[in-house]
Short mmCIF file of the C-alpha atoms (twelve columns), coordinates in Angstrom:
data_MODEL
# 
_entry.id   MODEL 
# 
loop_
_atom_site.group_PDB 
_atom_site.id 
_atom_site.type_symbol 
_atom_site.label_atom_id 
_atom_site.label_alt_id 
_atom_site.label_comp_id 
_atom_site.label_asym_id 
_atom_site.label_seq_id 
_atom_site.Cartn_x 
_atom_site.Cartn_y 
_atom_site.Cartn_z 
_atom_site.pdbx_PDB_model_num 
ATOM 1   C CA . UNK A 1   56.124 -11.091 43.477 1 
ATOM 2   C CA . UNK A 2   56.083 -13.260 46.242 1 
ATOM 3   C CA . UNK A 3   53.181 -16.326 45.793 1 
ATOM 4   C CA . UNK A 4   52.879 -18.803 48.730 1 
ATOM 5   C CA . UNK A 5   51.097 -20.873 46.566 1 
ATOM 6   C CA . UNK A 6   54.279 -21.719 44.238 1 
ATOM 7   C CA . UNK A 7   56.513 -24.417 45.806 1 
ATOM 8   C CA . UNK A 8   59.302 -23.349 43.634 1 
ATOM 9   C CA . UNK A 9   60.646 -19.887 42.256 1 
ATOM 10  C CA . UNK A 10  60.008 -19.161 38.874 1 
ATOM 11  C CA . UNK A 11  61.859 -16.340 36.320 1 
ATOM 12  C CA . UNK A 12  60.372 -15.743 32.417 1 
ATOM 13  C CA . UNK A 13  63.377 -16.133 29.576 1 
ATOM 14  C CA . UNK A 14  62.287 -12.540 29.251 1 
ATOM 15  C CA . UNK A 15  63.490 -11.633 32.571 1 
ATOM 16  C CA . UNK A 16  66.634 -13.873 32.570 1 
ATOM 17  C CA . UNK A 17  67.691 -12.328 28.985 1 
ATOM 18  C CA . UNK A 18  68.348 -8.762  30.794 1 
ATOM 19  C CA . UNK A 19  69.947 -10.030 33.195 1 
ATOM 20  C CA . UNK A 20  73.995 -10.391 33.395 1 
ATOM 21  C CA . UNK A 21  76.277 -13.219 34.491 1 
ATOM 22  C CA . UNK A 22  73.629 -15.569 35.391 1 
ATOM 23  C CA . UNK A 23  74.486 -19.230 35.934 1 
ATOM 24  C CA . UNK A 24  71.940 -21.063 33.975 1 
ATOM 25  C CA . UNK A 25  72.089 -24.853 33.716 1 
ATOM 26  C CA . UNK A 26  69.759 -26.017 30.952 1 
ATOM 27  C CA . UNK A 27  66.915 -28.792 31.561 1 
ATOM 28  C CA . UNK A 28  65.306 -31.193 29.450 1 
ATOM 29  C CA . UNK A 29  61.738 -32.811 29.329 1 
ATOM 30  C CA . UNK A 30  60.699 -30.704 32.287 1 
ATOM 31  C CA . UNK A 31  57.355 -29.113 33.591 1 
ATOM 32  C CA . UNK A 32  55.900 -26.900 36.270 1 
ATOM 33  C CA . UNK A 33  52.244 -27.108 36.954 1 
ATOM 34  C CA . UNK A 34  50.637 -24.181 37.902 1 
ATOM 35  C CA . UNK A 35  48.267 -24.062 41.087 1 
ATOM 36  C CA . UNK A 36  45.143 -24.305 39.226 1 
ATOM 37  C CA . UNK A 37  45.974 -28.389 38.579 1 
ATOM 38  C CA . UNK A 38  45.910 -27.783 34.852 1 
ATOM 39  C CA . UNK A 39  47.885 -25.250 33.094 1 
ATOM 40  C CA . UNK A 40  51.802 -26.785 32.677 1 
ATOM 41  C CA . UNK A 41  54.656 -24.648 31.686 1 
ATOM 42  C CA . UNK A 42  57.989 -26.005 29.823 1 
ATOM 43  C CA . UNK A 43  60.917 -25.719 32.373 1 
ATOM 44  C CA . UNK A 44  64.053 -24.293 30.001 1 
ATOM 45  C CA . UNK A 45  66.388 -25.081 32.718 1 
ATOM 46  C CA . UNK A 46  67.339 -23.664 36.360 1 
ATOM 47  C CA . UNK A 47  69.324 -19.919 37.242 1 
ATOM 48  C CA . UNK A 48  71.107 -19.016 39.786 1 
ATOM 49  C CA . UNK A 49  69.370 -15.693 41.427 1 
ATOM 50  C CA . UNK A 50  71.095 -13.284 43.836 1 
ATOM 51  C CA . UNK A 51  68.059 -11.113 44.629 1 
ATOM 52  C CA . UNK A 52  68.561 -8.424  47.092 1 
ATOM 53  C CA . UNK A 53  65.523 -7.147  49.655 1 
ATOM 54  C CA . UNK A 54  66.420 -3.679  51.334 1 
ATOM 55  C CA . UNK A 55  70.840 -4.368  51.609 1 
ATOM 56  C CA . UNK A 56  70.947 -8.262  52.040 1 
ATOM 57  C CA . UNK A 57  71.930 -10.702 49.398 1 
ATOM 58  C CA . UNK A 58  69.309 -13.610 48.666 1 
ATOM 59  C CA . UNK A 59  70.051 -16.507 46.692 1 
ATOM 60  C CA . UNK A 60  67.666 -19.124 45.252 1 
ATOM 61  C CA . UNK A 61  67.268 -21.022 42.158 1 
ATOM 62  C CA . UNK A 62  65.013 -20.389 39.731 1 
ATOM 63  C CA . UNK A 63  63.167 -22.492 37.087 1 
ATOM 64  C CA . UNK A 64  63.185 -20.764 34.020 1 
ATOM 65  C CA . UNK A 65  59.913 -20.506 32.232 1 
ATOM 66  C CA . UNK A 66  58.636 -18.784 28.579 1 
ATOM 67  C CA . UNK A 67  55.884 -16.732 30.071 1 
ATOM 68  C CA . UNK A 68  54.060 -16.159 33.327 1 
ATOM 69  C CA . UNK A 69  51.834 -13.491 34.501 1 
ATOM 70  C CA . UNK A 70  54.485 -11.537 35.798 1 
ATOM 71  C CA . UNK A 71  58.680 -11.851 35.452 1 
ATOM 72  C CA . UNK A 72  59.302 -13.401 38.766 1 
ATOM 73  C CA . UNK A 73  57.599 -15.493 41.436 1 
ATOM 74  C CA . UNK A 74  59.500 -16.119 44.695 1 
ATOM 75  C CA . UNK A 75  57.802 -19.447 45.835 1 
ATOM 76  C CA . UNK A 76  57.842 -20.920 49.486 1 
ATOM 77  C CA . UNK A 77  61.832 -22.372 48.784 1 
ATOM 78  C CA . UNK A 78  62.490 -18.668 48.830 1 
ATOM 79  C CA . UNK A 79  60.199 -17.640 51.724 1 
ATOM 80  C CA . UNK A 80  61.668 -21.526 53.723 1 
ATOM 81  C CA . UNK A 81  65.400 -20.138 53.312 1 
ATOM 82  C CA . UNK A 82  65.786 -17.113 54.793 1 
ATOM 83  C CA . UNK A 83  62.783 -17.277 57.195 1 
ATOM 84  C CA . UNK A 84  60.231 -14.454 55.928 1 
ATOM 85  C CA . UNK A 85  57.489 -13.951 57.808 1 
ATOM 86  C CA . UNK A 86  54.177 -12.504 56.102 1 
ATOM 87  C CA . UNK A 87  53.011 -10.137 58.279 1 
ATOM 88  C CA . UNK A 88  49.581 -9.015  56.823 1 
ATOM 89  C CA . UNK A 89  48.562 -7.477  59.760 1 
ATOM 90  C CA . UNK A 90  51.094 -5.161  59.530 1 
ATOM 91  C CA . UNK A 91  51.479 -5.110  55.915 1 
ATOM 92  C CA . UNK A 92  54.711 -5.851  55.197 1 
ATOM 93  C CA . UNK A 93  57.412 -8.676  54.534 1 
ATOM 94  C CA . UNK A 94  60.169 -9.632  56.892 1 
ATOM 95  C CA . UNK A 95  62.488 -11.428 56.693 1 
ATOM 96  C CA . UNK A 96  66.078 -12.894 58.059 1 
ATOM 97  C CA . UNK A 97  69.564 -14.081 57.178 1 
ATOM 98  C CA . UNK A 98  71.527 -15.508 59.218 1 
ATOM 99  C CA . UNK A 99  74.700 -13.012 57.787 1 
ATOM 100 C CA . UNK A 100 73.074 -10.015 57.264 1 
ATOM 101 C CA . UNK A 101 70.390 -9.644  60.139 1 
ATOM 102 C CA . UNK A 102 67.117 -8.956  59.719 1 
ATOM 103 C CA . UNK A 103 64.804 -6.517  57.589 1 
ATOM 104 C CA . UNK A 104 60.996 -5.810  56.322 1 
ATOM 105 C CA . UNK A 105 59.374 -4.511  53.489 1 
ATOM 106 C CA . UNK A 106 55.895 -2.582  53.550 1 
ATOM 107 C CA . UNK A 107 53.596 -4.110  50.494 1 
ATOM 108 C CA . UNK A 108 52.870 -2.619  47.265 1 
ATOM 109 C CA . UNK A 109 48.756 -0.994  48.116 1 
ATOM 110 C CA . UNK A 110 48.396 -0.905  44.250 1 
ATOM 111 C CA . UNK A 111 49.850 -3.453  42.041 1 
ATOM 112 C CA . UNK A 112 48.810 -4.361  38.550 1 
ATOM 113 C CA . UNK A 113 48.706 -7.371  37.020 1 
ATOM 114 C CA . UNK A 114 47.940 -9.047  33.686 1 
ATOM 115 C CA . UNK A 115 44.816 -11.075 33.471 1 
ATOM 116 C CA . UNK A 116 43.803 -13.671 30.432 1 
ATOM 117 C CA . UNK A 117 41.164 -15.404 29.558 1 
ATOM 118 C CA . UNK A 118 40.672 -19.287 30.958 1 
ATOM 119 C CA . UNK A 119 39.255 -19.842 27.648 1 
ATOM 120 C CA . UNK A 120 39.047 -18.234 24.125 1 
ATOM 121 C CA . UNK A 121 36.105 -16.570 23.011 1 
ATOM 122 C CA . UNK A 122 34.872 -15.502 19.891 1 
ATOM 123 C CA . UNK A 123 31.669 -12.765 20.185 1 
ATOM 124 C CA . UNK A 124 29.562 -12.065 17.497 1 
ATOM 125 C CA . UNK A 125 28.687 -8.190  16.936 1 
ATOM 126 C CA . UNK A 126 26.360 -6.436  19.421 1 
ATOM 127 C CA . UNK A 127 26.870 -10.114 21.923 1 
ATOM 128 C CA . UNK A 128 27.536 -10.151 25.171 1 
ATOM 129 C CA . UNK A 129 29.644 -13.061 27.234 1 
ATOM 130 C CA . UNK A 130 30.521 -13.405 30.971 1 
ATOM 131 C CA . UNK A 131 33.937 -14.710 30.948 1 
ATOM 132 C CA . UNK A 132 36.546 -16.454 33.539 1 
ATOM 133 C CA . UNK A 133 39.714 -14.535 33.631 1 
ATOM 134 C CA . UNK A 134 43.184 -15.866 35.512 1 
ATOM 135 C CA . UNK A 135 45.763 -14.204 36.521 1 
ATOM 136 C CA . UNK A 136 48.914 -15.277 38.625 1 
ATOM 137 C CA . UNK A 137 47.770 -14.815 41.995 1 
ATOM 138 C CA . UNK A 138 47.346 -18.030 44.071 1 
ATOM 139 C CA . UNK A 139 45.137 -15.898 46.908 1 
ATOM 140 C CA . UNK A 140 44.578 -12.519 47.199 1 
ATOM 141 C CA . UNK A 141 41.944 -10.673 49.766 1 
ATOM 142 C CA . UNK A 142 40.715 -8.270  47.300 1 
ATOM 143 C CA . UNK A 143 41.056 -7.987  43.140 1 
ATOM 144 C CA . UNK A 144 39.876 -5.705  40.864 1 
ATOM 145 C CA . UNK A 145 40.069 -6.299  37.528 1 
ATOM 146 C CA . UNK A 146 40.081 -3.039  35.113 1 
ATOM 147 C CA . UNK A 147 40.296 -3.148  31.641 1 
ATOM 148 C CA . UNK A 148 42.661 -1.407  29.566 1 
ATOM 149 C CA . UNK A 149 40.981 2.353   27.892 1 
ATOM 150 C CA . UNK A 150 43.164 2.141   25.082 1 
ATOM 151 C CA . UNK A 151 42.494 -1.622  23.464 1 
ATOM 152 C CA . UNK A 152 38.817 -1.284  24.726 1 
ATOM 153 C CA . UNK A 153 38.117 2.086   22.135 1 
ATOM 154 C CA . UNK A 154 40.705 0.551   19.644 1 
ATOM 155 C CA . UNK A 155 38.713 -2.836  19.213 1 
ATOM 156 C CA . UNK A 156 35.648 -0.684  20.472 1 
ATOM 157 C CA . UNK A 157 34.877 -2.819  22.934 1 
ATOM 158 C CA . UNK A 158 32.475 -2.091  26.219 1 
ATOM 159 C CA . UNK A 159 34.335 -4.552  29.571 1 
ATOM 160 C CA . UNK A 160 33.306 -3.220  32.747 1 
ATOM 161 C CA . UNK A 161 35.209 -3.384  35.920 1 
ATOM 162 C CA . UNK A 162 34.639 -6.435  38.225 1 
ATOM 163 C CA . UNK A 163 35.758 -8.058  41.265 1 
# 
């Protein structure tokens, strides 16, 4: 996922664990701060990405993190190296290398993401609570946030969609 919000690219252990022949340089007593000024993640140490978008090579390093909302986030070093453009107009990602030329990608139309809580809750049978949910998305036009069927009739739980 690319987030304009992040100043710096970001990859879970997770991620990095599946991955092979990955120059990884460990760090010590290092954060990241998130955009919302408060949550701060333990930085593990810094990988070496070659990420490819359509046929060209893209290289960036990557702090590497426990967990995230999602396995990668290509921050604005990514988008200030090879020049992509966000063209929302037109729905799609370009982007150029100085090498390899240029080339675009459309957008994913329907993506899904994990969302958490901001805070823990505790509900007492037959309570209701409005809660604040985050997920890791620095801007977005439009989200919709649908619960899962399965945990919701396991736990028997009622959460309606919102946006």
């Amino acid at each position: 996922m690319i987030d304009t919000g992040a100043t710096h690219t970001l990859i879970t252990r997770s991620l990095l664990d599946t991955l092979t022949d990955v120059p990884f340089t460990k760090t010590t007593s290092v954060s990241a701060l998130l955009g919302d000024a408060s949550t701060a993640l333990c930085v593990h140490g810094v990988a070496q990405l070659c990420i490819y978008v359509n046929h060209i090579p893209t290289f960036i390093s990557a702090y590497v993190v426990d967990s995230l909302g999602i396995n990668l986030i290509l921050g604005m070093d990514w988008c200030r190296t090879y020049d992509v453009q966000i063209r929302i107009r037109h729905q799609k990602l370009c982007l150029r290398h100085s090498h390899y030329g240029s080339t675009s990608v459309s957008f994913l139309h329907n993506a899904s993401l994990p969302a958490r809580l901001a805070h823990s809750v505790q509900l007492q049978p037959l309570h209701e609570h409005v809660v604040q949910l985050t997920a890791p998305l620095s801007s977005a036009l439009q989200v919709i946030f649908t619960p899962a069927p399965t945990f919701c009739q396991r736990k028997h739980l009622f959460i309606p969609d919102a946006v």
